[in-house]
C-alpha positions as CSV (number, residue, x, y, z in Angstrom):
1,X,-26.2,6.0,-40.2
2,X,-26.4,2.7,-42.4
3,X,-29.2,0.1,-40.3
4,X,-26.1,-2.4,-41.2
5,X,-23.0,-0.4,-39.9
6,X,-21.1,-1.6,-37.0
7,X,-21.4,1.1,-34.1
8,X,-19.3,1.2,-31.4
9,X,-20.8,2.6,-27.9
10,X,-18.4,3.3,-25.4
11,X,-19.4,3.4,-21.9
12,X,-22.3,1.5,-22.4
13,X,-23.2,0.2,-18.9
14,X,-23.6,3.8,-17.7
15,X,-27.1,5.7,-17.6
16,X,-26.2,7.8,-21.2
17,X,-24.6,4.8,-23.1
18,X,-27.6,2.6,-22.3
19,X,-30.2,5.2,-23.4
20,X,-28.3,5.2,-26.3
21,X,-28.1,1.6,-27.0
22,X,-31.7,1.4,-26.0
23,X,-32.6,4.0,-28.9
24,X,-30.4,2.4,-31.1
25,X,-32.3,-1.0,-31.0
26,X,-35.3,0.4,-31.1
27,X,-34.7,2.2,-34.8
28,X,-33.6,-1.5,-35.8
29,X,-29.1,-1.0,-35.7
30,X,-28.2,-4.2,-34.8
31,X,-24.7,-4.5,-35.5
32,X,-23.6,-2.9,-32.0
33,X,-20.5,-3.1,-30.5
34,X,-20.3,-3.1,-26.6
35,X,-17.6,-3.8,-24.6
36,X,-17.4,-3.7,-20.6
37,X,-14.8,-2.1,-18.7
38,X,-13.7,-5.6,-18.0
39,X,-13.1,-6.8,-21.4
40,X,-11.7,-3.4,-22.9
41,X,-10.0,-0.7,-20.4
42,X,-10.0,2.8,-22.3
43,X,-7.8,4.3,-19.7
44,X,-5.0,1.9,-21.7
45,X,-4.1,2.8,-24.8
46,X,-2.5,-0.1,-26.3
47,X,-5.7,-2.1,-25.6
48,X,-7.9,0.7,-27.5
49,X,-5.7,0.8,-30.3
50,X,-5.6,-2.8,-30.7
51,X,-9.7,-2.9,-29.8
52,X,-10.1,-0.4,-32.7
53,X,-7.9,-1.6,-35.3
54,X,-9.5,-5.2,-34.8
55,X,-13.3,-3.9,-35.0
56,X,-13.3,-1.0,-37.5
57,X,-15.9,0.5,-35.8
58,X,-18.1,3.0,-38.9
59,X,-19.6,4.9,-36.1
60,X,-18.6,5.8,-32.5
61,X,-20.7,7.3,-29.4
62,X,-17.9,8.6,-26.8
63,X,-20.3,8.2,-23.5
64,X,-17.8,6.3,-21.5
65,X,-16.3,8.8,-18.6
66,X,-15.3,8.5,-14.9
67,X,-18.3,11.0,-13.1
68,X,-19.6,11.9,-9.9
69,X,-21.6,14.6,-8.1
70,X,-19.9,17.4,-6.3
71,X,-17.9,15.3,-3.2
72,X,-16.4,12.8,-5.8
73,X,-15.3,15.3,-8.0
74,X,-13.8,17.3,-5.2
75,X,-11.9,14.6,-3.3
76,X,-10.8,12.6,-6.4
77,X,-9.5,15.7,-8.5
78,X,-6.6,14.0,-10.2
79,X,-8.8,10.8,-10.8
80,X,-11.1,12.5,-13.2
81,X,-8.6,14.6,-14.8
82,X,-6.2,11.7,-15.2
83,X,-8.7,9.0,-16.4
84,X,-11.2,11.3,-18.3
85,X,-8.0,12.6,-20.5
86,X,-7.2,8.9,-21.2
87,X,-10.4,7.3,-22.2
88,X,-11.2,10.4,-23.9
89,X,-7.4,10.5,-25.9
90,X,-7.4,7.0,-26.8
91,X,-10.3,6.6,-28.2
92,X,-10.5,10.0,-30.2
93,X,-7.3,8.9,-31.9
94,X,-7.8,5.6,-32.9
95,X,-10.8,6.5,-34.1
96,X,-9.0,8.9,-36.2
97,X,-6.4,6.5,-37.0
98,X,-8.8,3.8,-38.0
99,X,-11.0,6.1,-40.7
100,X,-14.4,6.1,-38.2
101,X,-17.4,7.5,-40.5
102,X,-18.2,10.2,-37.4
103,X,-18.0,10.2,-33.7
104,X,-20.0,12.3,-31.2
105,X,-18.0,12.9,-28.2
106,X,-20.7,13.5,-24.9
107,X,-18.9,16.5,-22.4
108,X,-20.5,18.4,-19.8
109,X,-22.3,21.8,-18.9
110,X,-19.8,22.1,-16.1
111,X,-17.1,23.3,-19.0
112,X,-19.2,26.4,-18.9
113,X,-17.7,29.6,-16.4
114,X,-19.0,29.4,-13.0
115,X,-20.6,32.5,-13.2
116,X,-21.4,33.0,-17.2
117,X,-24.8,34.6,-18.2
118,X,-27.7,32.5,-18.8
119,X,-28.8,30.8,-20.5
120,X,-25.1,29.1,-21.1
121,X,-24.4,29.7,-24.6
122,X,-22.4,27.3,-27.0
123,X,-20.0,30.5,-27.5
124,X,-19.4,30.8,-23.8
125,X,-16.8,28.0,-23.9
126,X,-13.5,29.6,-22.2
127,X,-14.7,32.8,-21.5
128,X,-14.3,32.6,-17.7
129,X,-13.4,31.0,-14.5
130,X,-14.8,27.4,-13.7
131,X,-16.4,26.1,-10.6
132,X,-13.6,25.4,-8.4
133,X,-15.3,21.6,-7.0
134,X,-15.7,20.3,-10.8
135,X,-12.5,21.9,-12.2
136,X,-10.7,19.1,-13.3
137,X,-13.6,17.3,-14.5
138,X,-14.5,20.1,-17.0
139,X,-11.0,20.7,-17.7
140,X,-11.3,17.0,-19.3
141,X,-14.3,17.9,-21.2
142,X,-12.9,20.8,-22.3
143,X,-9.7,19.5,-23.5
144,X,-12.2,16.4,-25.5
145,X,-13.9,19.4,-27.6
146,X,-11.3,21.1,-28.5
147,X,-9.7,17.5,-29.7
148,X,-12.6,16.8,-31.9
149,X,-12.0,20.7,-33.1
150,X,-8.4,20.1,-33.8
151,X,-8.7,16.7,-35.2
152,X,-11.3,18.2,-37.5
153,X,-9.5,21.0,-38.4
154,X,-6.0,19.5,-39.1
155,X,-7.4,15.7,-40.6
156,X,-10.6,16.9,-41.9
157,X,-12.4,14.0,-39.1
158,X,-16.3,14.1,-39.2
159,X,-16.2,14.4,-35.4
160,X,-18.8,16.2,-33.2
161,X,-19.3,17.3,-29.7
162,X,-22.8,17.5,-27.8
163,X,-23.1,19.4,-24.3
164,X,-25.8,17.2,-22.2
165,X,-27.3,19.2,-19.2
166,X,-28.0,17.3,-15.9
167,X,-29.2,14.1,-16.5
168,X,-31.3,11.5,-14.5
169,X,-33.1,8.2,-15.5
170,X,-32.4,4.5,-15.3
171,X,-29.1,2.9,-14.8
172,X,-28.4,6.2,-12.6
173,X,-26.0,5.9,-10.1
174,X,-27.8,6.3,-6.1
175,X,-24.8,6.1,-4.5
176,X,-24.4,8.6,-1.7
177,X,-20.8,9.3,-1.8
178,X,-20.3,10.1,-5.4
179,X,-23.9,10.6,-6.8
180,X,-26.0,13.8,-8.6
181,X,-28.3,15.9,-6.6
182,X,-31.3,14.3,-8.4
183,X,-30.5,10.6,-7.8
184,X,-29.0,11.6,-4.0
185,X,-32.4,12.8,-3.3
186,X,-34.4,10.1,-4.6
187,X,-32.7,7.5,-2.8
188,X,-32.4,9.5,0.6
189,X,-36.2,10.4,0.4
190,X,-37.1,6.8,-0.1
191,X,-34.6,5.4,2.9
192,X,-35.8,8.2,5.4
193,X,-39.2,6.9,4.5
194,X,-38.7,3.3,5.0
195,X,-36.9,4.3,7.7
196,X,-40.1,6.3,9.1
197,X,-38.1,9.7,9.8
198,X,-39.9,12.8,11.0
199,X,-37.0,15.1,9.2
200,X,-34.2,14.6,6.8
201,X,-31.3,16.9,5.9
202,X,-30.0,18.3,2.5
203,X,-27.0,20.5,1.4
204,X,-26.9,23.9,1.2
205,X,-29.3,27.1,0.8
206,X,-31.8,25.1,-2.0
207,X,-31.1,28.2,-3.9
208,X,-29.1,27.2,-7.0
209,X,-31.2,26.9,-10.2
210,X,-30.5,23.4,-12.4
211,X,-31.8,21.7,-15.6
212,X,-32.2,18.2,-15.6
213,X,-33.4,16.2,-18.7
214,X,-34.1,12.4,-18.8
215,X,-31.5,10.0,-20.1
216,X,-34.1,8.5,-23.0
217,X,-34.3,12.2,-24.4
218,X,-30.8,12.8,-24.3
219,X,-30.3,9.3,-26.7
220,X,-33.1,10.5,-28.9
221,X,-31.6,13.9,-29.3
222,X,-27.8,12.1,-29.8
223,X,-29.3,9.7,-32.3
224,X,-31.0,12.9,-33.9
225,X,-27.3,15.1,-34.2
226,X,-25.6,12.2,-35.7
227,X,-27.8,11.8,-38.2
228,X,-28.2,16.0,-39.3
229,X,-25.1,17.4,-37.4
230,X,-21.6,17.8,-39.0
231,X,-20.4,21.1,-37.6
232,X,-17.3,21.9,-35.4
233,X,-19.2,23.7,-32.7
234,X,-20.4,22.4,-29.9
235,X,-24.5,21.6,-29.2
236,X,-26.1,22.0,-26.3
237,X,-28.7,19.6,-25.1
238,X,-31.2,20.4,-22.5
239,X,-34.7,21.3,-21.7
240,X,-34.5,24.8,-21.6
241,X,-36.4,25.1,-17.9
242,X,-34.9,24.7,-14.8
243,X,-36.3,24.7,-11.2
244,X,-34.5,25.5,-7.9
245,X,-33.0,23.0,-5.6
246,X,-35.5,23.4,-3.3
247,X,-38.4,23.0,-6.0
248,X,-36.5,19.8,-7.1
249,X,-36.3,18.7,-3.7
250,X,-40.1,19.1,-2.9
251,X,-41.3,17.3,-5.9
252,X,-39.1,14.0,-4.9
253,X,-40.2,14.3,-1.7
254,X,-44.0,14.1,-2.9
255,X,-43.4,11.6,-5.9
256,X,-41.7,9.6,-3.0
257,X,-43.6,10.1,-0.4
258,X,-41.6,11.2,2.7
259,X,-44.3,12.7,5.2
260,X,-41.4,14.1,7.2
261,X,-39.6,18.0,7.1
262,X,-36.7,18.6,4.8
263,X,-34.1,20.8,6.8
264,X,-31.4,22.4,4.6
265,X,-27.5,22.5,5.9
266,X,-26.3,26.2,4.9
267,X,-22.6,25.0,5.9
268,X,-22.2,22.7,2.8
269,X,-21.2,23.7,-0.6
270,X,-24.2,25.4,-3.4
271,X,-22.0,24.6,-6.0
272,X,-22.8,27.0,-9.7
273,X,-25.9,29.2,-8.7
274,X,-27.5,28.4,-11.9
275,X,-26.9,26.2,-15.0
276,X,-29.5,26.7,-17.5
277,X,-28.3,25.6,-21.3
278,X,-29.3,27.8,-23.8
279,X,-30.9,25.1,-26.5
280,X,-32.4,27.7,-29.4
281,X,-29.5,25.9,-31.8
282,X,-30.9,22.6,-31.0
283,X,-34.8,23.6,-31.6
284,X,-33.3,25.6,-34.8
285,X,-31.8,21.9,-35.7
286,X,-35.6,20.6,-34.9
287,X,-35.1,18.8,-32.0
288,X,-36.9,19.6,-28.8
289,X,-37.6,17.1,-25.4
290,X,-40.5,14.9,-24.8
291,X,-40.3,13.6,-21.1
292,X,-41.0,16.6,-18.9
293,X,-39.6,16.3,-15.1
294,X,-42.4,15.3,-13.2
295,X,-43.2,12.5,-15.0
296,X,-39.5,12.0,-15.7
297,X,-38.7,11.6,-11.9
298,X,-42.1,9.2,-11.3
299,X,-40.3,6.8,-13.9
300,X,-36.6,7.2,-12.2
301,X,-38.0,6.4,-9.0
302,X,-40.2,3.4,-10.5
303,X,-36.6,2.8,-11.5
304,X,-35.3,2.6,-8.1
305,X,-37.6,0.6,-6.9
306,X,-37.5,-2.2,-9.4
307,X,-33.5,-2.4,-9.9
308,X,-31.6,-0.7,-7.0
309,X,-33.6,-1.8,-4.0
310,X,-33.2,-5.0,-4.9
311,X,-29.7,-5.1,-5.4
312,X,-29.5,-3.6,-1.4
């Protein structure tokens, strides 16, 4: 990408489109484009037609998206299926109607089968059942790779798709109701300890297995595929290690500090009983990740501290 050309990030309020802008500014681009959902509404397509035909964006990272952990995405099923397809149609055409250089469109692991081997494979795409609670979530992702496939394929568009694992870092949303396991924890661990609890309670068996790589890492490797990347398949982005729930669960609790017992509610959902990407394409590409999860949590949690707790 030209130091000079006018990139377009969408989404860029959220925890991935920040870490990308944040990268971005650091390797000296300048000529940045960012738009709130305020001032452009990618659900409307009129608007993102217009929005695109005005700017001329050269380059576009797709990071804008309507996500949650596993209650939102179970109660609001039509929500994320309706407004994902949108934002993720509208911008994907114009961007194909107004000649972008390349765009990297940012999915999901959750399009992988609920129970596919591991480590999840980029050639595992469709070859199984989802998880029922994130269906229509996926089914969104899903549906955005295989436009950047077909709009490759039939209008020979320079567009790419990358598969982050779970992410955490700043801008992360703590919200209880519709918030990732990481983040939940942080925030409950820290409010039971203010709170001086002697026990707090988690959901389900801590059994599942999950990646998690920090937000800054995932920008660093986006940056890194839009520069050397011009394939139709998929790439996986991830660590490569992943932890148990519980294990997760411990090391917040000590990074935090919560003095009290954890006690685990069996009743409520597991969700996937592992997600582990498989990332030898991305090392083959010559990217690998820096920020390892202990000391990736310590700065989500300094995070926390400084920006959300304030805001309370």
């Amino acid at each position: 990408m030209e130091k000079h050309a006018k990139i377009y990030v969408a989404g860029h309020r959220g925890m991935v489109g920040s870490a990308i802008v944040r990268s971005l500014e650091k390797r000296g681009y300048q000529n940045l484009i960012l738009k709130t959902s305020a001032e452009l509404d990618l659900r409307n397509q009129q608007a993102v037609a217009d929005f695109f035909a005005s700017e001329k964006p050269a380059y576009v990272f797709l990071a804008a998206a309507k996500v949650g952990g596993i209650v939102a995405n179970n109660t609001y099923r039509a929500d994320f299926l309706y407004e994902n397809l949108a934002i993720q149609n509208n911008v994907i055409h114009a961007a194909y109607v107004n000649q972008v250089t390349k765009l990297m469109f940012l999915g999901s692991s959750c399009i992988y089968p609920k129970l596919a081997p591991q480590p999840l494979k980029e050639s595992y795409l469709l070859t199984g059942l989802l998880e029922p609670t994130n269906e229509p979530y996926a089914i969104a992702k899903i549906a955005g790779i295989k436009m950047c496939e077909a709009y490759r394929a039939q209008y020979g568009c320079n567009f790419i798709s990358v598969m982050p694992t779970n992410l955490y870092g700043p801008n992360d949303n703590y919200d209880l109701q519709n918030s990732h396991v990481l983040p939940a924890m942080i925030r409950k661990f820290h409010e039971a300890k203010e709170r001086g609890d002697q026990s707090m309670e988690l959901w389900g068996t801590g059994a599942p297995m999950r990646e998690f790589l920090y937000a800054d890492d995932l920008a660093e490797a986006c940056l890194f595929l839009m520069e050397i990347y011009n394939d139709a398949e998929l790439v996986n982005i991830g660590t490569g290690v992943d932890v148990t729930i519980k294990e997760l669960a411990e090391t917040v609790q000590r990074i935090v500090g919560f003095a009290g017992t954890v006690k685990w509610d069996t009743t409520r959902p597991d969700g996937t009983p592992r997600k582990l990407m498989d990332v030898n394409k991305l090392h083959g590409l010559g990217w690998k990740h820096h920020i390892e999860l202990v000391d990736g949590i310590k700065l989500a949690y300094q995070d926390f501290l400084a920006n959300v707790t304030i805001r309370k």
